[in-house]
Every structure is written in C-alpha cells, then in structure tokens.
N, C-alpha and C positions, 0 to 999 in steps of 0.2 A: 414569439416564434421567428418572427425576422431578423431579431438581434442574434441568434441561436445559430440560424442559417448564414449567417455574415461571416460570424464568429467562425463556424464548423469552412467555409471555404478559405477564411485566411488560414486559419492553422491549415490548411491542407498545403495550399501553397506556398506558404512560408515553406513546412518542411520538406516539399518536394524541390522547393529551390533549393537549402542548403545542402543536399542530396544530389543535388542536380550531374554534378561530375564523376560519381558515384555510378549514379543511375545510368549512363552513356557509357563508361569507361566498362563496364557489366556485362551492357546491354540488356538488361533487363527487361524480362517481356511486359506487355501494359496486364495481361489478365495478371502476372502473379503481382504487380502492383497495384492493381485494381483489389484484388485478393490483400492487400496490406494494410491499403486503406479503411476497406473495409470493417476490417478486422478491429482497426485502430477506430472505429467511430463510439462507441461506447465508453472508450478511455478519452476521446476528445469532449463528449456528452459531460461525462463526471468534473471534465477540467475546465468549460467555459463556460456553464450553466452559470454561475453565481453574477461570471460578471455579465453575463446577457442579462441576468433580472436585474440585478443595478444599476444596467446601464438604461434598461426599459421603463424602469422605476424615476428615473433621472428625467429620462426625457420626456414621459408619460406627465407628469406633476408637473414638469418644467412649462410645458405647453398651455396645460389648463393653469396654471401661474401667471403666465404671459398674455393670456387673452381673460384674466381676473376673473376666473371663474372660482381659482377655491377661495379669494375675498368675498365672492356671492355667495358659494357653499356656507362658509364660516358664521356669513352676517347672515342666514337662515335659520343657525345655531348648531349647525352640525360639528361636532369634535373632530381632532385630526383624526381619531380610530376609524370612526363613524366614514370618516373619507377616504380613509385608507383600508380599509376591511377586505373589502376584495382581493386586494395587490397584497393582502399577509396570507388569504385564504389561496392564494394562488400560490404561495414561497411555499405554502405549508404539504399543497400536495406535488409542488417541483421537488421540497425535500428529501420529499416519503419514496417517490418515483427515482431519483437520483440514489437514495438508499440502496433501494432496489437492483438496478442496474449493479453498484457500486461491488454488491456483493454475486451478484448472478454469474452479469455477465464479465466485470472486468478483470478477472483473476484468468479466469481463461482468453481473455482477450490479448491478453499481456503475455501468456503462454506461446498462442499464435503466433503473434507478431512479433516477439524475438525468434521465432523458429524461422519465420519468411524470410527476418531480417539479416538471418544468417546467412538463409537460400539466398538473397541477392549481395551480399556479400563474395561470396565464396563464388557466384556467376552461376546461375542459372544451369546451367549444362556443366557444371564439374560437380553442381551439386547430388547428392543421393544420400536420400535420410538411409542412415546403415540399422538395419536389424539387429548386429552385434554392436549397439552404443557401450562406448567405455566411459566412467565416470570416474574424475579423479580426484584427487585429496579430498574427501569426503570427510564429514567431522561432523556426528551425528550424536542426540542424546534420546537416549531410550530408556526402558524402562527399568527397574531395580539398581537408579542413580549409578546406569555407565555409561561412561562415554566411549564413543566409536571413535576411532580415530583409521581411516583406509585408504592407501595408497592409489591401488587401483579395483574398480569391479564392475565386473563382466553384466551386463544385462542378460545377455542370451544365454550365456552358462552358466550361471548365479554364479558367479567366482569371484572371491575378493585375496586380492593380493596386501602383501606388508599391512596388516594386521595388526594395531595394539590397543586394548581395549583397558579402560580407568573405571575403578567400581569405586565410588563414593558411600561413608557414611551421611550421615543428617548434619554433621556438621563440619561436612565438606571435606574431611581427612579421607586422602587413599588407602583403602582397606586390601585391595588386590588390584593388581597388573598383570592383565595376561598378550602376550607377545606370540605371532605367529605368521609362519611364512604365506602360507596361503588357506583358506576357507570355501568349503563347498557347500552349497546347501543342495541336499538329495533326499528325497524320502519324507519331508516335514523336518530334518534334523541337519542342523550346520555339524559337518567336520573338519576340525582343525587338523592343519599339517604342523608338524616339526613347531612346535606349540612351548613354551615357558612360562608356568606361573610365577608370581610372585606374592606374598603375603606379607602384609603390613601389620605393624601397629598403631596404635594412634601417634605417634611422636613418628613415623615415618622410617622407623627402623623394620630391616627384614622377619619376620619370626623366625626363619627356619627355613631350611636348604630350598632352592628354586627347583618347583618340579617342571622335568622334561618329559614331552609325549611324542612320537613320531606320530601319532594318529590319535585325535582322542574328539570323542562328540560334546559337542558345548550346550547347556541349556539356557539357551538364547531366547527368547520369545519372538523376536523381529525377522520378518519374513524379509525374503529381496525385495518385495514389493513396499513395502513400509521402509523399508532403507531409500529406496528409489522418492517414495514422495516425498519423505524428509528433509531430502536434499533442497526441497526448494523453498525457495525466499519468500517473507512473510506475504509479499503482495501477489505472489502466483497461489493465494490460498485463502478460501473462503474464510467469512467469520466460522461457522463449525468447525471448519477443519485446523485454526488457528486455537482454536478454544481447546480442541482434542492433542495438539501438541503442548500445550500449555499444562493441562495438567501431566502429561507425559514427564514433564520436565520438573512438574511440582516440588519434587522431592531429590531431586539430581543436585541440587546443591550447586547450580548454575545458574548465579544469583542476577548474573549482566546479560544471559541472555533473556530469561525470563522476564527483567523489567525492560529492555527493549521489546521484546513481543507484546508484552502488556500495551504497553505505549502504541501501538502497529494495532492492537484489537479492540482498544477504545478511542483510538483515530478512525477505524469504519464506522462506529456512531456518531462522531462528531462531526466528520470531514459532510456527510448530508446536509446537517443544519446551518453549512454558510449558506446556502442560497437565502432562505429565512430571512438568516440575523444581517446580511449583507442586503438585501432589502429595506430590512427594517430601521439599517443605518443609510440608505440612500432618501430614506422619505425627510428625515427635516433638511436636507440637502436641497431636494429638490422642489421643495416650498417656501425656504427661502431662496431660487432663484428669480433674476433679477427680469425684470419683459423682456431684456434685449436675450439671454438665454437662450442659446445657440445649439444643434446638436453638437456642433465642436465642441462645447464647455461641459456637455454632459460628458460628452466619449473621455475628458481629459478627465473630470472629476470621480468618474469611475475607476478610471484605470489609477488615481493617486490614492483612491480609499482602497481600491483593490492591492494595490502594493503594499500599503502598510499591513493590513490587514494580513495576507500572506509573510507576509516579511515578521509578525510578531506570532502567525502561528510557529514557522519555521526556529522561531526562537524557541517556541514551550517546548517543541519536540526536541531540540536539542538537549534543554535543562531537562526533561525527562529522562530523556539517555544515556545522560551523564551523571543522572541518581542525585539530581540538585530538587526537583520538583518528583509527587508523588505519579504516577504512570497517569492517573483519568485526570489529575489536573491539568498536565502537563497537554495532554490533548485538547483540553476545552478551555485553554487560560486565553487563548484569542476571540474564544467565540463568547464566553463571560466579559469578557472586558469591552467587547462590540457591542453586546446584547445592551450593559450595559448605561455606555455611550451613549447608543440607539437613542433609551428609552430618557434619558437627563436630556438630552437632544429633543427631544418629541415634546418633553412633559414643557420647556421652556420656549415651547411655541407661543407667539402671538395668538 
C-alpha cells in the first residue's frame, strides 16, 4: 500500500509539473484540477499497481534475505511457493480487483478526463460544454457490412451533413454507394436529401444508370445515438460494449479494423494479470539479493524488469496490429514469456 501511495503522488506531480505553464498561463482553478486528478486516479491505479507489487515484492524478500531469514525458512524445508504463497495470493486478488477497476471505472474515467482536459485547455471561463455538439469526419461501421463515412453531424438536430455510405458484400467488394447532401433523422426514420445511388457488381463496374432522390427515406437501422457512441475510441469503452461493436463489424468485411479491436479486447484480460506474473518474476530476484540489498537496488531492479517487460508487451501489440501475430497472442506474448521466465527463475532456485 505504501509503494502504491509513493507511486499514486509522483505520477501526480510529475504530471502536474509538466503542465505546470499550462496550468498558470489558464489559470486554472484548483476545484476543476482537483476534479482532474480525481478523475485521473483509477487510470493511475491501473498503470502503477504492477510496479508497486514488484517493487514490494523486491524489497519485501530483499530484507528477510538480508537479515537470513529465508536461508532459516529454506533449511526448515520450506519451498520457495511455500514462502511465497501469500505475496502470489496477494498478486492474485491485486489482479482480479485491478480487472475490475480496468473495466468499470477507467473507460469512463478517460472520458472525463479528456473533457476537463479540454476545459483547462481552452481556459476555464471561455469554456462551455455546447448542447449543439458538432462531430466531424466521422467514419463509422454498422450494420448490413456499411460503412459510414460523415462530414458533419448535428447532436441536437440529428443532422448529418456530406454523407457517403459503402455497403459491402462478405467478400469485401462494393455492392452499392449511396451519396448524399444532408440526412435527417425524424420520426424513427433517417431522410436523405438530394441523395445518389449507386450499384455495383462484383468486378466494380456500375450495373445501371445512378438513381437520383431529392428526398427519399433510407432503411438505416442506426440511430444518432449509436452513431454518437461509435465514434469513440476502443479505450472510452467497456469490454461489453467493445464485444457488441465487434460483432457489429463481424461481417463488414473490415478486416484491420476488426483485428485491432480484437487485439484492444483481449488486452482488457490480459493488461490485469501483470500485477501477477510481474510479481511472480520479481520473487527469484529478490531471493537472490545480496545482504547489502538496498531499497535503491530494489527501486532500480524493478523499474529495469518493469521496462522490458512493458517494452516487449508494446511490441506483441504492435505485431498484433500489423496482422504479424494472431490478436489473443499478440496481447499475452509478454505475459507468456514472463510467466515463463518467472517460473525457470523460481524452479533454479538454490
């Protein structure tokens, strides 16, 4: 809990220094920063926790090392589980609880916190969240494999401006393009203005003369509401609500976006279990430190296993999304290769 609390005040002031000229030049008041921070503790929670227990882990064994106590454990006959059981049974429910969080709270937390971070941006007093929010270049995939493609649209008046919508077969060929200047949604039913279809074949050739509408109603199933939440980015959105766009897109024939969300929805399972397996590689670490075993030498050893560590998930997710690695390996290829580390580590204990 102490490592936790260290951790949760430096990230605070670290980032409130690099901010710092910002924050003056603004003026920014302390509640809506006070309101930021806040905000922002849940995603600090999700992002320090691993190396707080690493680093606990480290220093915890480093000390009963140093004063030969687990050479007494050992020569009593106890195994390193046996001595370590607690400090996994502790990673185990930091992971379950960090899960938690990971999915509850910090999707919305991350909502918040760009909204505030706007409001102090843009200064306090010229800010005013607008009731008619405009949302632009929208680029949205929905259901019966089309793609949205929207200039501009209106929250308050469901209005979408420059309009061109791509309907996919299964095997990713344009089957129809419909092109329109503006869209209303009124009644349960979107109307197209001054509207042009288009019909394809599969080789991408026109079938037959492009029909013109000055007015015509589209059977759309996507409400402005579902357009609205679309819009946002895989980490403003629960695992449910991540799973529910997923299959939305199932069949869209939108093959790169699909395996980056994969990649994004089997990172919320995996991203919990560093605490764990980042534990579980700090324990023959910190059994073999040396008596003289310093809290300096812990804080450094944590923070070099903590880098690589991040440094080679950052890599699986890359080869994930680059369709080099399959999406759930591509998220757990660092925590596999830790786990296993760990436990060739553990088992080569004196």
């Amino acid at each position: 809990m102490g490592c936790l609390l260290v951790f949760f005040f430096l990230y605070i002031v670290i980032d409130i220094f690099s901010h710092l000229d910002e924050i003056l030049k603004q003026q920014v008041n302390f509640s809506i920063l006070l309101q930021y921070y806040l905000s922002f503790l849940p995603i600090i929670f999700v992002q320090v926790t691993p190396i707080a227990c690493l680093l606990a882990t480290l220093y915890t064994f480093g000390a009963l090392n140093r004063n030969n106590e687990i050479i007494a454990m050992r020569a009593s006959g106890l195994s390193i589980f046996q001595i370590t059981k607690t400090v996994i049974i502790f990673g185990v429910i930091v992971s379950i609880l960090v899960f938690w969080i990971n999915d509850k709270f910090v999707p919305q937390s991350l909502s918040l916190t760009e909204k505030i971070k706007k409001q102090m941006e843009t200064g306090a007093k010229k800010y005013k969240e607008k009731k008619d929010e405009i949302l632009t270049n929208l680029s949205i995939y929905g259901l019966k494999n089309r793609l949205y493609v929207v200039n501009k649209f209106s929250l308050a008046t469901n209005t979408m401006e420059g309009i061109v919508i791509l309907e996919q077969d299964e095997h990713q060929n344009i089957i129809k393009k419909i092109m329109a200047s503006k869209g209303v949604y009124r009644d349960g039913l979107w109307r197209f203005y001054q509207s042009v279809t288009y019909n394809f074949n599969e080789t991408g050739q026109i079938l037959d003369e492009p029909k013109y509408s000055e007015e015509e109603i589209m059977a759309i199933p996507e409400t402005p509401h579902e357009f609205q939440s679309q819009r946002q980015q895989a980490d403003f959105m629960t695992i449910a609500q991540l799973d529910e766009y997923l299959w939305k897109l199932s069949k869209s024939g939108a093959t790169t976006v699909i395996r980056n969300l994969k990649v994004d929805l089997y990172q919320r399972f995996t991203t919990p279990l560093t605490a764990i397996i980042i534990t579980l590689l700090g324990i023959p670490f910190s059994v073999k430190m040396k008596k003289r075993a310093t809290a300096l030498s812990s804080i450094g050893l944590s923070l070099m296993v903590g880098f690589l560590y991040y440094v080679l998930n950052a890599v699986g997710i890359a080869l994930g999304k680059a369709g080099l690695l399959i999406p759930i390996l591509s998220a757990s290829l660092s925590h596999i290769v830790a786990f296993i580390t760990a436990l060739y580590l553990i088992d080569t204990l004196p």
